[in-house]
Residue frames relative to the residue before (quaternion, step in Angstrom):
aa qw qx qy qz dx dy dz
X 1.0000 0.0000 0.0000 0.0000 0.00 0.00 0.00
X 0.5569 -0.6404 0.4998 0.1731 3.60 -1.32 0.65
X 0.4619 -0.6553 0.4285 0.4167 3.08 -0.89 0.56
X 0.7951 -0.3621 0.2452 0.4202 3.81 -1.49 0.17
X 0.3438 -0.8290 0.4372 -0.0592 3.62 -0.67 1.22
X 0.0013 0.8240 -0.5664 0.0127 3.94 1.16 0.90
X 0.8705 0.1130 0.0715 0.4736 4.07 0.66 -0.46
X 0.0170 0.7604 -0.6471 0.0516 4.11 -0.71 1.10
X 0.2378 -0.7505 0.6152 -0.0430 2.92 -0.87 1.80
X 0.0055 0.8389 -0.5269 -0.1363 3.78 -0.29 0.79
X 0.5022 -0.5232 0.5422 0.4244 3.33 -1.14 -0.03
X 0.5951 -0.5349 0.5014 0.3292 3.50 -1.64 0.31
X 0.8581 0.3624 0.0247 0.3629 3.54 0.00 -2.07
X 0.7902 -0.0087 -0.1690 0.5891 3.58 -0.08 1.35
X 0.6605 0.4962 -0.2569 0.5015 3.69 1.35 0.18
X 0.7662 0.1978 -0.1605 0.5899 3.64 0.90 -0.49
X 0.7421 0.1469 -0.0286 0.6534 3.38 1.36 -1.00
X 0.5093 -0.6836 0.5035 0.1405 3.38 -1.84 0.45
X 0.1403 0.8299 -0.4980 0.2087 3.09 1.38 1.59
X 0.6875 0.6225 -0.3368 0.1624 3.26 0.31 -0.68
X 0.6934 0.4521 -0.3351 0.4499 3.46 0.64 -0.74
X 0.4523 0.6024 -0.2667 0.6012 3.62 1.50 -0.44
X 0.7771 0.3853 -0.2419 0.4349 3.95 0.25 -0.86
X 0.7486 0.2851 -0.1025 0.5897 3.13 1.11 -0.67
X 0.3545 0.5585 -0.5413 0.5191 3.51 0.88 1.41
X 0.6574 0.5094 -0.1998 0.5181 3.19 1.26 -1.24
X 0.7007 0.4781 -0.3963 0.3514 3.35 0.52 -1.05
X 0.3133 0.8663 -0.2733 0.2770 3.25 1.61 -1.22
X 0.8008 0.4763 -0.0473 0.3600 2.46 -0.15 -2.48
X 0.8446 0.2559 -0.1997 0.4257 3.41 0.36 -1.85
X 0.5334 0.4888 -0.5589 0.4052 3.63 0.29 0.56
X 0.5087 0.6249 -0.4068 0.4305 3.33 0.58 -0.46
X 0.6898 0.4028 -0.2473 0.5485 3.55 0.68 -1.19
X 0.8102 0.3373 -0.3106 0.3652 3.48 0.90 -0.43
X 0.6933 -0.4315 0.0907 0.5700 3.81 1.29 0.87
X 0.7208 0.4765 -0.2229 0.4513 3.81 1.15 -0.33
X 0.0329 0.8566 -0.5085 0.0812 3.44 -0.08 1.28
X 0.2838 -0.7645 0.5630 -0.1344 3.12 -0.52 1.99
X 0.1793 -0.7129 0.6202 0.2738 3.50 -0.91 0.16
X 0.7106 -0.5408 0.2145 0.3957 3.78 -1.11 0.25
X 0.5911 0.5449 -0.3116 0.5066 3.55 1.34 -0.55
X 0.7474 0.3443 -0.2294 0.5199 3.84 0.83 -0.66
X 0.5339 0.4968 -0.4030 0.5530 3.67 1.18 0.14
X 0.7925 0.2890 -0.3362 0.4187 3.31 0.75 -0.34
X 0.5111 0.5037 -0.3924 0.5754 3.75 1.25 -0.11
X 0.4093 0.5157 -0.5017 0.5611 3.95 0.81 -0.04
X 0.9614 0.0502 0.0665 0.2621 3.30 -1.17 -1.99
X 0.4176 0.7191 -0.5141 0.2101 3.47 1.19 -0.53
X 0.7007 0.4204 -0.1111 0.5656 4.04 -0.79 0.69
X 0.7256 0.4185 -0.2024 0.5073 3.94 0.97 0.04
X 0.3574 -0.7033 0.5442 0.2854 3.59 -0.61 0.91
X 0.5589 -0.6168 0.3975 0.3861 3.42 -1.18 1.28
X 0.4313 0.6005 -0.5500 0.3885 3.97 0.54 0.58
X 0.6326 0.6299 -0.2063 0.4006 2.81 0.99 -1.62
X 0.7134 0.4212 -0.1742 0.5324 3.86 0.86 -1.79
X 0.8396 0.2659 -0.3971 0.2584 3.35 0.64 0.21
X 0.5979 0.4857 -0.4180 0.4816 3.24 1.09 0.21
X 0.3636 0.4759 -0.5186 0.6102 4.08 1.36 0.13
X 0.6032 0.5617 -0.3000 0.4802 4.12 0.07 -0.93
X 0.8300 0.2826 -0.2165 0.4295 3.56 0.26 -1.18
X 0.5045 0.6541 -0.2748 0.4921 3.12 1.60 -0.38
X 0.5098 0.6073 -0.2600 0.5510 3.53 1.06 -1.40
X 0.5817 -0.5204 0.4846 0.3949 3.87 -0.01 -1.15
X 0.3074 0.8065 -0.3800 0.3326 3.82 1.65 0.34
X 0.1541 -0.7451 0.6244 0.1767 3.73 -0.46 1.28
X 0.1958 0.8180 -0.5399 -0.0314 3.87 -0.18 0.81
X 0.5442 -0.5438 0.5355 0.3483 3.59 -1.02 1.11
X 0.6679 -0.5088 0.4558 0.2953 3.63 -1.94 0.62
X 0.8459 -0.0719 -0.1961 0.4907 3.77 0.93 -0.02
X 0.4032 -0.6755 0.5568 -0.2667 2.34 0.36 2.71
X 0.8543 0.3283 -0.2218 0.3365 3.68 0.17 -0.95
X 0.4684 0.7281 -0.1901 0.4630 3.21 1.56 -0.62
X 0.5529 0.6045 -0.1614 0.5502 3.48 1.34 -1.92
X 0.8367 0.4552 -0.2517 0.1716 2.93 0.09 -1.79
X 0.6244 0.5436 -0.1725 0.5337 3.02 1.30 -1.73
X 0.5239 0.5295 -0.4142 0.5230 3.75 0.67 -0.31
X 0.7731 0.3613 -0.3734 0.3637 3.71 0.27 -0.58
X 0.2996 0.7162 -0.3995 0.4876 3.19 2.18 -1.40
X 0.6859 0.4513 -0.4289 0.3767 3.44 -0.80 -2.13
X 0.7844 0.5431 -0.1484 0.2603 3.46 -0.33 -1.95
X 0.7171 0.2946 -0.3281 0.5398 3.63 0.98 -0.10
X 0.5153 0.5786 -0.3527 0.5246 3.63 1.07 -0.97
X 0.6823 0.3559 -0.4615 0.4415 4.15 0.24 -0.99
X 0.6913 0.5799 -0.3459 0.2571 3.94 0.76 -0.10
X 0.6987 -0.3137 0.1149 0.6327 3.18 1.66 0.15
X 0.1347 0.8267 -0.5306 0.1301 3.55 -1.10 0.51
X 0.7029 -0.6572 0.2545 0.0965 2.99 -0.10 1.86
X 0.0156 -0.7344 0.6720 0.0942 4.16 -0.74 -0.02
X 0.3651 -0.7964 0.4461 0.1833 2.63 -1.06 1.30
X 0.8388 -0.3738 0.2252 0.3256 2.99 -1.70 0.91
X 0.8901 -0.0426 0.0758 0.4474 3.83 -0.74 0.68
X 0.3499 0.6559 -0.5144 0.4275 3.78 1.41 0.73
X 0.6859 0.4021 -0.4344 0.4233 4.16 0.96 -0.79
X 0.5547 0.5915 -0.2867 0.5101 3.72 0.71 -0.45
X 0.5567 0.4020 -0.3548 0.6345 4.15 0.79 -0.83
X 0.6650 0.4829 -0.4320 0.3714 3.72 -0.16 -1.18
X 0.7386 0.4477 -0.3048 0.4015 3.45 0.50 -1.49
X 0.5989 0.6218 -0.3814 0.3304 3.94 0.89 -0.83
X 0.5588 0.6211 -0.2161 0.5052 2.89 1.30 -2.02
X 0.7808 0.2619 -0.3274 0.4632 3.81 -0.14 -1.27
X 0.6716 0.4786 -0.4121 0.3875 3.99 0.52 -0.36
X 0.5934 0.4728 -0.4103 0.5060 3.69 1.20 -0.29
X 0.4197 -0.8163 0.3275 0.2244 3.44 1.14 -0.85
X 0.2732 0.7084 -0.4189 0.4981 2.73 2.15 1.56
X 0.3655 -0.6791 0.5690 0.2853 3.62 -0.71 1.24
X 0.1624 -0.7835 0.5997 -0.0012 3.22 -1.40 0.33
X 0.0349 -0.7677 0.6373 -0.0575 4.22 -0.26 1.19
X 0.3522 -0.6764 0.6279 0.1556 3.15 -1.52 0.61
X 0.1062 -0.6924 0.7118 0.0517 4.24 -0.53 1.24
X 0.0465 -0.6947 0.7093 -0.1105 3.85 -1.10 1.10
X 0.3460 -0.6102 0.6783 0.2186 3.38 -1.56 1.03
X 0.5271 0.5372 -0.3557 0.5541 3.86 0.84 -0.40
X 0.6071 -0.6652 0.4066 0.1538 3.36 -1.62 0.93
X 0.5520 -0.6197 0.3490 0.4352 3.51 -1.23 0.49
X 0.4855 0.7378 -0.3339 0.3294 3.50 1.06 0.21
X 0.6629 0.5752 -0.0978 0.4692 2.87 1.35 -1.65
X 0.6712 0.5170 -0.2220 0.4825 3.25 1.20 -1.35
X 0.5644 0.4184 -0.4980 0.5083 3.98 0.89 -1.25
X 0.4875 0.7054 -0.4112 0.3093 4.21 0.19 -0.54
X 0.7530 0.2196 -0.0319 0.6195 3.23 -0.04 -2.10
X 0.6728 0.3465 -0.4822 0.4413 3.96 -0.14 -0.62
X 0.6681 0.3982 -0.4881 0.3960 3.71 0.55 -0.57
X 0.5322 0.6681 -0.4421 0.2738 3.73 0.25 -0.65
X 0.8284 0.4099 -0.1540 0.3492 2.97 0.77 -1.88
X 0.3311 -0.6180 0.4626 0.5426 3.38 1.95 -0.74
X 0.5186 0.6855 -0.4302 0.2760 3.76 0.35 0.67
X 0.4099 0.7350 -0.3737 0.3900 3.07 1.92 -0.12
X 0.7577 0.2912 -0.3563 0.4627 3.70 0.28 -0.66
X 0.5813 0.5864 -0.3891 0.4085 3.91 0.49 0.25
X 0.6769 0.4090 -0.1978 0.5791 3.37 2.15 -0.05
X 0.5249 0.6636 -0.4693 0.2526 3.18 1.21 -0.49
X 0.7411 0.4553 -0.2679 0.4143 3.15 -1.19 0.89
X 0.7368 0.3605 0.1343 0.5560 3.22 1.28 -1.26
X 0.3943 0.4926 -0.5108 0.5840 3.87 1.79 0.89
X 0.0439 -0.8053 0.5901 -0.0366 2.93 -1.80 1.02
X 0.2066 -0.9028 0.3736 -0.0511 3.60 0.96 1.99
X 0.0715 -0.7947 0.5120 0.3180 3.21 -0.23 0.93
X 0.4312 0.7530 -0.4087 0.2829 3.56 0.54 0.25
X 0.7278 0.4108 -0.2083 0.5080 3.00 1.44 -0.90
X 0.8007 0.3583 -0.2141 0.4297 3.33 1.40 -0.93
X 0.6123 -0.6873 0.2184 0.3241 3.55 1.65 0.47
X 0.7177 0.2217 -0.2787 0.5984 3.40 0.97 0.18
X 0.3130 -0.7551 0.5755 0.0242 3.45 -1.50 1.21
X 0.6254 -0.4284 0.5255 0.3862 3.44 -1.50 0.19
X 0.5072 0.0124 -0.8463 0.1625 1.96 -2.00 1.59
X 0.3449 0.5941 -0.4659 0.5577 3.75 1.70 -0.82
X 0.2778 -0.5918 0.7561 0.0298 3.25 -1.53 1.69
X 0.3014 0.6710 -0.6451 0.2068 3.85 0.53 0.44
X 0.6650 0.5427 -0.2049 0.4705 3.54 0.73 -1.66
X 0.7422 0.2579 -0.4238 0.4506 3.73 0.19 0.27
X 0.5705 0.5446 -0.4469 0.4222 3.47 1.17 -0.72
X 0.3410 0.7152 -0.5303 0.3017 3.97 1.27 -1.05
X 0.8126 0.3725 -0.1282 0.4295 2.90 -0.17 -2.72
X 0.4053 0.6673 -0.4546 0.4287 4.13 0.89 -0.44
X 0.8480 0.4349 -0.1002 0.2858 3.16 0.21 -1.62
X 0.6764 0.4157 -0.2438 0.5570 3.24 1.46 -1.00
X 0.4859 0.6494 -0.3676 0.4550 3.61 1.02 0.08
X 0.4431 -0.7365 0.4170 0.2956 3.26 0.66 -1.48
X 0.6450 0.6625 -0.0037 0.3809 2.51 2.03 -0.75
X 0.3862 -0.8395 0.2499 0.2892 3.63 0.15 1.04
X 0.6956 -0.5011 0.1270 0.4990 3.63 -0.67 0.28
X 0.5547 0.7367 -0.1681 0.3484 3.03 1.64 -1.44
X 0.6153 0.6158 -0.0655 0.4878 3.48 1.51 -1.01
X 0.6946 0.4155 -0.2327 0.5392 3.42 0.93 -0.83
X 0.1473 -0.6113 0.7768 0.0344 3.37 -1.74 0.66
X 0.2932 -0.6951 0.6562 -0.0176 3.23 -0.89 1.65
X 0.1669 -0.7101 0.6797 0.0765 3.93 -1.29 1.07
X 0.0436 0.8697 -0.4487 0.2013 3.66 -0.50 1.04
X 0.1575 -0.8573 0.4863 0.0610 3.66 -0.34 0.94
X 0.6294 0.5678 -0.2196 0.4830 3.40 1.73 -0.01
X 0.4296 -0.6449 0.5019 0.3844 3.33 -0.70 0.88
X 0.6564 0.4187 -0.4414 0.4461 4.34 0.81 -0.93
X 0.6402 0.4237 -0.4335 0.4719 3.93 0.71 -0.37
X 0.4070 0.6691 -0.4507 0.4284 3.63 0.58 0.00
X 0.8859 0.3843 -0.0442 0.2561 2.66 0.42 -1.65
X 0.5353 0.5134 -0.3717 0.5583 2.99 2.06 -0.70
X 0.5030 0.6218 -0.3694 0.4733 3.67 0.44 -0.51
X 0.6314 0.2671 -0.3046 0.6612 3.96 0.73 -0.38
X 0.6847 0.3468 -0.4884 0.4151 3.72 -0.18 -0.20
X 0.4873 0.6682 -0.3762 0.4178 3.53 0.81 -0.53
X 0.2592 -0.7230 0.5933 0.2408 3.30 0.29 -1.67
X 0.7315 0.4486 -0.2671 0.4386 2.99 1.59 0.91
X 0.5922 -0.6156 0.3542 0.3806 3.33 -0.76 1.68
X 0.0108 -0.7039 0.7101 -0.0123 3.22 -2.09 1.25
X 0.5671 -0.5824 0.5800 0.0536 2.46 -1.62 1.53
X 0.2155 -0.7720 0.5964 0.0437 4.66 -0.22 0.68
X 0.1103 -0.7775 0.6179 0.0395 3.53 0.12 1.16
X 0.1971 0.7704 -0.6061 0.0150 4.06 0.08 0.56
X 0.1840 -0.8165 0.4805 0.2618 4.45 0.19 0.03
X 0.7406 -0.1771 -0.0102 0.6481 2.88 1.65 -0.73
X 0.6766 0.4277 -0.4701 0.3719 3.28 -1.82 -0.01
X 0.7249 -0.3997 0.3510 0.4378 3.77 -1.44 -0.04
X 0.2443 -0.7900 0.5621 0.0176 3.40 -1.19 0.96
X 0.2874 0.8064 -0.4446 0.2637 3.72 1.42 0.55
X 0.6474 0.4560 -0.4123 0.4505 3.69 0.81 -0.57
X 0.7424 0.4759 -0.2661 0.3892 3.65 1.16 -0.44
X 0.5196 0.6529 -0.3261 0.4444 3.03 1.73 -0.39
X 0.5388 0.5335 -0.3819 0.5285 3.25 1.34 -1.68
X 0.8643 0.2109 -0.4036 0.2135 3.91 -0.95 -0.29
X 0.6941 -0.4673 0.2236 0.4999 3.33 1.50 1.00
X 0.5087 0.5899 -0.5526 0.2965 3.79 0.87 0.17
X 0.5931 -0.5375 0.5516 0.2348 3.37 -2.09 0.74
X 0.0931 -0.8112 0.5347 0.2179 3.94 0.03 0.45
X 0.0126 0.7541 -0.6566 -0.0047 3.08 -1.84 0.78
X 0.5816 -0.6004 0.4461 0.3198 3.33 -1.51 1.51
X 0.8378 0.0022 0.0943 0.5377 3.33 0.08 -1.38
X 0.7182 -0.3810 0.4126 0.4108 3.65 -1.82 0.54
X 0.6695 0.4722 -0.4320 0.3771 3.93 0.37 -0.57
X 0.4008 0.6674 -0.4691 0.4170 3.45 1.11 -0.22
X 0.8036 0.4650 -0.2348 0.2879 3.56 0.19 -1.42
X 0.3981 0.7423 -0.3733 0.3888 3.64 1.82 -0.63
X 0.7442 0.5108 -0.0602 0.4260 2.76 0.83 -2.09
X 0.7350 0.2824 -0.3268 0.5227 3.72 0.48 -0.66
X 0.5024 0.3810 -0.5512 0.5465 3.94 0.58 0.39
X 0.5533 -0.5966 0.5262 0.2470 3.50 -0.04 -1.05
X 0.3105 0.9003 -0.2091 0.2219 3.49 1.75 0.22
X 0.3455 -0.7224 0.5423 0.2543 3.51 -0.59 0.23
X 0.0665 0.8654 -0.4929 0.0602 2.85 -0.41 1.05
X 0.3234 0.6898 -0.4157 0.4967 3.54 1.68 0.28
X 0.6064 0.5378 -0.5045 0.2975 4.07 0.64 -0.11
């Protein structure tokens, strides 16, 4: 069991929803057209966890010709597959409910925009169980690894760093989550989990894991 838990900050993309393998098909694709040809497993060990600022100057860096609103494009195609369907992940409605019956608030910090999120959280019907309680770094200007964005949702809580238990599928959220000073939780389902381990996260196969290491009821 974990220590005591006053606040769970989750990530958005490959943590609450099944955006990712879907976002990074696209990304995939349109580099390719733009001189950098990635396949889907190394596009996503590249950017997965980076604000699309971030993926495109790494990209331009890489050897990526990208036009000035490169980001604009992109997320337009992003937008356009996500409005076709997008997955919840696996045991996240059933955590929410534990969490809200134990009476542990719970915000969502994202390196992905507040757009993107009204999208996937709407799809899945997870949007009103966040309202209030989304943190974009797009909108608010600072991204992961910068532990600013969790301390944000920290702050508007009340709740001290020391308190919080960060849920994260990224090795750069990982990491913000240690600069913070707040315990993480390494969502990996499958394959090797070493980049998340390396920044001190706790790894877990599946969302029922997390019941159990708070101590939750989860039989309601």
């Amino acid at each position: 069991m974990m220590r005591s838990v006053d606040l769970v900050i989750f990530d958005c993309d490959g943590v609450l929803v099944d955006s990712e393998t879907v976002t990074n098909a696209i990304l995939a694709e349109n580099l390719s057209r733009h001189g950098l040809t990635l396949s889907l497993s190394e596009t996503m060990a590249t950017f997965v966890g980076g604000s699309m600022v971030t993926v495109r100057d790494k990209a331009r860096a890489m050897g990526a010709d990208l036009p000035e609103d490169w980001i604009e494009a992109i997320y337009a195609e992003i937008y356009g597959a996500l409005r076709r369907g997008v997955d919840v992940i696996a045991g996240i409605p059933a955590l929410l409910d534990a969490l809200e019956a134990a009476g542990i608030p719970y915000c969502v910090a994202s390196n992905g925009s507040d757009e993107k999120m009204d999208i996937t959280l709407g799809a899945t019907g997870l949007a009103p169980r966040f309202a209030g309680r989304r943190y974009s770094a797009h909108a608010l200007g600072v991204s992961k690894p910068d532990p600013e964005l969790f301390l944000i949702g920290a702050r508007a809580a009340g709740v001290p760093p020391e308190r919080c238990l960060v849920i994260e599928d990224s090795a750069t959220g990982a990491q913000a989550a240690r600069r913070a000073g707040m315990a993480c939780l390494g969502y990996v389902p499958e394959g090797h989990p070493d980049r998340l381990s390396a920044e001190g996260a706790t790894i877990i196969r599946h969302m029922d894991e997390v019941a159990a290491l708070l101590g939750l009821d989860q039989s309601r």
